[in-house]
C-alpha positions as CSV (number, residue, x, y, z in Angstrom):
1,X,91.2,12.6,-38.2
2,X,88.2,12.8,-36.1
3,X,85.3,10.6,-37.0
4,X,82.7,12.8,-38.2
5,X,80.2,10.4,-38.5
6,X,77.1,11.3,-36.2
7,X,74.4,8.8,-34.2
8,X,70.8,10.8,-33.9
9,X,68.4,9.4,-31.1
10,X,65.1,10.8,-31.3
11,X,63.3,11.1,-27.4
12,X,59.9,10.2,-27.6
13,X,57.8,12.0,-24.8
14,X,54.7,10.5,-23.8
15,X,52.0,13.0,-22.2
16,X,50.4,10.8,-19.3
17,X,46.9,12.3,-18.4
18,X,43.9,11.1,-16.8
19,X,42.7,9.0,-19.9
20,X,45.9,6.2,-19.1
21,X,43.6,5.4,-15.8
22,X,40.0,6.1,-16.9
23,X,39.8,6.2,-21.1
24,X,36.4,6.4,-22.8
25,X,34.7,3.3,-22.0
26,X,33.3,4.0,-18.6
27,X,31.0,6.3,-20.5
28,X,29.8,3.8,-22.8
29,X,28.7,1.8,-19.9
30,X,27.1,4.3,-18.1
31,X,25.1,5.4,-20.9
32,X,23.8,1.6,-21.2
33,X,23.3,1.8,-17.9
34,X,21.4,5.1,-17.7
35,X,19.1,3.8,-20.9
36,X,18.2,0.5,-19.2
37,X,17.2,2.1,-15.9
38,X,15.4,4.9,-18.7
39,X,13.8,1.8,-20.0
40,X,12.8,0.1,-16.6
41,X,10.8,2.8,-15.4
42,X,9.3,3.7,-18.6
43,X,7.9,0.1,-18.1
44,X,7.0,0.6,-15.1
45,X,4.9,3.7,-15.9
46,X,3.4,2.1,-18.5
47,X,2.0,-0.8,-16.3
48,X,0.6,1.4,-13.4
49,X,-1.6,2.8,-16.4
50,X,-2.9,-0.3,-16.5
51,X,-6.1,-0.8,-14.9
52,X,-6.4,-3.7,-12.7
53,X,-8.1,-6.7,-14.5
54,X,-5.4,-6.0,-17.7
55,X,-2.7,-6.2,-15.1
56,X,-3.8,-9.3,-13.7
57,X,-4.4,-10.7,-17.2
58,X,-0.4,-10.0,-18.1
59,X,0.4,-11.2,-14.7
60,X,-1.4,-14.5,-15.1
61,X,-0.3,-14.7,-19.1
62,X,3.3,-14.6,-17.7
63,X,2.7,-17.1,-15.4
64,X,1.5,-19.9,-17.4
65,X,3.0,-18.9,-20.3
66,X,4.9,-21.8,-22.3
67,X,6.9,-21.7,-25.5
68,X,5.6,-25.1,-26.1
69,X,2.3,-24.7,-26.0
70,X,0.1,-22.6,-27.6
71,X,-2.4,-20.9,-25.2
72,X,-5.0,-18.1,-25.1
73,X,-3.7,-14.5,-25.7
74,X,-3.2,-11.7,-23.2
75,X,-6.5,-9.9,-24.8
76,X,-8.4,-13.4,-24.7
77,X,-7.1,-14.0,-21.1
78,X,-7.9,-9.8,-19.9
79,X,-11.0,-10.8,-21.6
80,X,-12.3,-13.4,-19.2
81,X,-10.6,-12.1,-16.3
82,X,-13.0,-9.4,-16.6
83,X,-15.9,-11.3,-17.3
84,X,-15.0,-13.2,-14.1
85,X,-14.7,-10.0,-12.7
86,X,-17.6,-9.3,-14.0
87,X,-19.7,-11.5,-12.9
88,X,-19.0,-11.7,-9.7
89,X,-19.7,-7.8,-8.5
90,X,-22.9,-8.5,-10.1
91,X,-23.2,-11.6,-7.7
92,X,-21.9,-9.8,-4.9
93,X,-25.0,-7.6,-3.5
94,X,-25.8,-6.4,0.2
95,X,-28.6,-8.8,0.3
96,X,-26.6,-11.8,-1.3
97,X,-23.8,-11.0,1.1
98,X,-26.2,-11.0,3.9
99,X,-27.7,-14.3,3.3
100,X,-24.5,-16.1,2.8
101,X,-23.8,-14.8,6.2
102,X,-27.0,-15.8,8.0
103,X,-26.0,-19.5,6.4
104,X,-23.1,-19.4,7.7
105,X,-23.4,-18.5,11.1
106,X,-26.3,-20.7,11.2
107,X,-23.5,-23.4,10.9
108,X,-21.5,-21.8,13.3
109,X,-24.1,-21.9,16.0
110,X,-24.6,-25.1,15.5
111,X,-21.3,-26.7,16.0
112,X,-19.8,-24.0,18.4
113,X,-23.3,-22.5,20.5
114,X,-25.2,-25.4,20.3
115,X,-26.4,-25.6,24.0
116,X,-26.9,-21.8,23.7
117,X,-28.6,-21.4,20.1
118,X,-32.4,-20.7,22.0
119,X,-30.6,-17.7,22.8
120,X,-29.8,-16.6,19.1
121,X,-31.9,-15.6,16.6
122,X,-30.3,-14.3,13.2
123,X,-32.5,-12.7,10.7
124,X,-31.9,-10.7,7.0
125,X,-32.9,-7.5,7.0
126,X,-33.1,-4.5,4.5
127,X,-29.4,-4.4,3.5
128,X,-27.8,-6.7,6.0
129,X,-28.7,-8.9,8.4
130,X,-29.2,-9.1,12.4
131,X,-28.1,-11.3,15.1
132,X,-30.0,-10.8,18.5
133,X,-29.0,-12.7,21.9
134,X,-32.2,-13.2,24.2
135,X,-33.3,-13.6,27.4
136,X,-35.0,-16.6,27.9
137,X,-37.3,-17.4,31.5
138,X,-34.4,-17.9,34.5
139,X,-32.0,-17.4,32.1
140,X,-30.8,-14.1,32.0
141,X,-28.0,-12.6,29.8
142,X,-27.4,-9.5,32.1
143,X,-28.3,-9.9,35.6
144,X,-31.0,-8.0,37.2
145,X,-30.8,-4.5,36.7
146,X,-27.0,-5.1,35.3
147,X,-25.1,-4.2,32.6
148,X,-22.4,-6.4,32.8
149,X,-23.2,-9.7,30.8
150,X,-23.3,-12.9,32.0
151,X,-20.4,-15.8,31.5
152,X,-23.1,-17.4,28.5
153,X,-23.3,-14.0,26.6
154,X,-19.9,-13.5,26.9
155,X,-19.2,-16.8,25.0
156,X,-21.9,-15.8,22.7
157,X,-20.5,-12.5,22.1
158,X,-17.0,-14.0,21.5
159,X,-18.6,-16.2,18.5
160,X,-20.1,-12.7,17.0
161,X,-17.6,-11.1,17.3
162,X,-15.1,-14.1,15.8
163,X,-17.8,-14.4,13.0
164,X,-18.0,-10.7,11.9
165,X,-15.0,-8.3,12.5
166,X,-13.8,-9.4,9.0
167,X,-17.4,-8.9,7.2
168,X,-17.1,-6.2,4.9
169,X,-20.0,-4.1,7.4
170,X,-20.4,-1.4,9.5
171,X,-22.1,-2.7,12.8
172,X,-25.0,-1.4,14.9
173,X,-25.3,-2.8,18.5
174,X,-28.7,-1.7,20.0
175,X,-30.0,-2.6,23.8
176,X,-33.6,-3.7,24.6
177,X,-35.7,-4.1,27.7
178,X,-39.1,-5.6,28.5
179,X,-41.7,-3.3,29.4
180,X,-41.2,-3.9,33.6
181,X,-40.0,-0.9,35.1
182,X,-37.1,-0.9,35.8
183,X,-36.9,0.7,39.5
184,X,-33.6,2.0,40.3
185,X,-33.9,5.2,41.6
186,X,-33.2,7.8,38.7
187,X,-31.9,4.9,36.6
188,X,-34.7,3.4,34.1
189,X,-35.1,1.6,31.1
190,X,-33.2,4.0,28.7
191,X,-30.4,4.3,30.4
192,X,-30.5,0.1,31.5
193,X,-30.7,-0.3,27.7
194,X,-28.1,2.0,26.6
195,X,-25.4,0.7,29.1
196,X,-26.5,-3.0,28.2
197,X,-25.5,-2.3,24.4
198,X,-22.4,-0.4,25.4
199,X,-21.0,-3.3,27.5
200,X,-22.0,-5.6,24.3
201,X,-19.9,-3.4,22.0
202,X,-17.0,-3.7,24.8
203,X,-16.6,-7.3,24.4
204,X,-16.9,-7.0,20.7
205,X,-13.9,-4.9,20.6
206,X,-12.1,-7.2,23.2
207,X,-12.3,-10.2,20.7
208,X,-11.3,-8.3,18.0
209,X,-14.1,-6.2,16.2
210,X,-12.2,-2.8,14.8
211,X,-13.8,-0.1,16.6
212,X,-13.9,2.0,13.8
213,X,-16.6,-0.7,12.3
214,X,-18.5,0.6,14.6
215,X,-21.7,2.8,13.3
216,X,-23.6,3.1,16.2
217,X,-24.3,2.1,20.0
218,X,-27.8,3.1,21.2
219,X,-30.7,1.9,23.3
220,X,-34.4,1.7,22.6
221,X,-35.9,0.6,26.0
222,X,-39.0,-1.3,25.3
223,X,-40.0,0.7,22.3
224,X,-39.3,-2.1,20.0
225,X,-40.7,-5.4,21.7
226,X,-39.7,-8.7,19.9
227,X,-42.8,-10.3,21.4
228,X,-45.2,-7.4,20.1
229,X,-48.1,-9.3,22.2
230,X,-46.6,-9.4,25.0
231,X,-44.4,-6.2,26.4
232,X,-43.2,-8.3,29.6
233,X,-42.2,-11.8,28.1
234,X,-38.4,-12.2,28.4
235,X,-37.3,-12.5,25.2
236,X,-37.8,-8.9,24.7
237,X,-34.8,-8.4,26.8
238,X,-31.9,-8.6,24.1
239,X,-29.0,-7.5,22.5
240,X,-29.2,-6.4,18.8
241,X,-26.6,-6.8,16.5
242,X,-26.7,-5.7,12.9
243,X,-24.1,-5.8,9.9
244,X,-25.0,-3.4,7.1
245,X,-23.5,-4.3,4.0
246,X,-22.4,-1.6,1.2
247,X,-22.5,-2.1,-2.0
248,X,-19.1,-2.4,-4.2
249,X,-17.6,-4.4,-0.8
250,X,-15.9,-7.7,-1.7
251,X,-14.7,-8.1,1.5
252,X,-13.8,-12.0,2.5
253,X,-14.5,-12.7,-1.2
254,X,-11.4,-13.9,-3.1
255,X,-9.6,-10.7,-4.8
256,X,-8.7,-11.8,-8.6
């Protein structure tokens, strides 16, 4: 008799698709990771809307801030930042600026031009202030109906120029004569003048000066003596150099 007793064996297909190699979770991280860049650049946005003395009161809060010890808040510390700022734009003036200069290069000439200061007179004027480099009797800056300067006002004008190509000015360089004529055929004392202060704004630019700093180049002849009594003394043969400060300039003043 046959055995009529029957095994069943269920198959079991499994369906392989792309989730077995990718799933669901890649999406989870990516949409962390899109929130948190989300987030980033919301933050950001939100700090370039800051203006300037708040952001440098959060930078500075962040900075010395310590768990441990209790300190002044970001409003108290943007609070003095811009007092500080404050305070020092209403410090900070064309005429202020130009006196700190004149001290300055007072010192300068002193421990760098000191066998050359007769040469140099500085001076504050309306809104800046003016360096001017002389003639003195035998002791000529430009030679003799030249405009190329001499090996001494070269030096001086490598000092200037040192001294103020990082001032925040526009510069004026103006050429003088005396009131000799100058007799040169066609050439006279306008043109002499003109070609002196051209060669001095030359060597301003060779030691650095930013030509762009430059407002003007002109010369005046003997129209403007220094020596107002007398049109032929020496000293009236110069070169003029003036920084004109602008208001709102910080310049070499320590940015907060």
């Amino acid at each position: 008799m046959a055995d009529k007793s029957k095994t069943t064996i269920i198959i079991k297909k499994i369906k392989k698709g792309h989730e077995g190699h990718h799933g669901g979770s890649w999406k989870v991280a990516y949409a962390d990771f899109t929130t948190a860049m989300m987030a980033f650049f919301l933050l950001l946005w939100l700090l370039s809307m800051l203006d300037p003395v708040k952001k440098a009161a959060l930078a500075n809060y962040f900075k010395n801030f310590n768990i441990f010890e209790s300190g002044r808040s970001f409003m108290q510390e943007s609070s003095a930042i811009h007092q500080e700022i404050k305070t020092s734009v209403q410090e900070y003036t064309p005429e202020n600026r130009a006196k700190k200069f004149e001290e300055e290069f007072k010192k300068t000439i002193e421990e760098r031009l000191k066998e050359l200061k007769d040469h140099i007179m500085i001076d504050v004027v309306e809104g800046g202030v003016r360096i001017q480099i002389l003639d003195l009797e035998g002791q000529p800056m430009f030679p003799l109906a030249s405009a190329e300067p001499t090996e001494k006002a070269r030096e001086i004008l490598k000092i200037v120029a040192e001294n103020i190509k990082d001032e925040p000015a526009r510069i004026a360089v103006e050429g003088h004569t005396d009131a000799v004529p100058f007799k040169g055929g066609k050439t006279t004392n306008w043109e002499l003048s003109t070609a002196r202060a051209s060669s001095a704004r030359r060597e301003l630019e060779k030691f650095g000066v930013p030509p762009e700093k430059i407002a003007r180049v002109v010369g005046y002849a003997d129209t403007l003596p220094l020596i107002k009594e007398n049109p032929k003394d020496p000293r009236n043969r110069r070169i003029s150099i003036i920084l004109m400060f602008e208001k709102g300039q910080q310049g070499s003043m320590h940015s907060l």
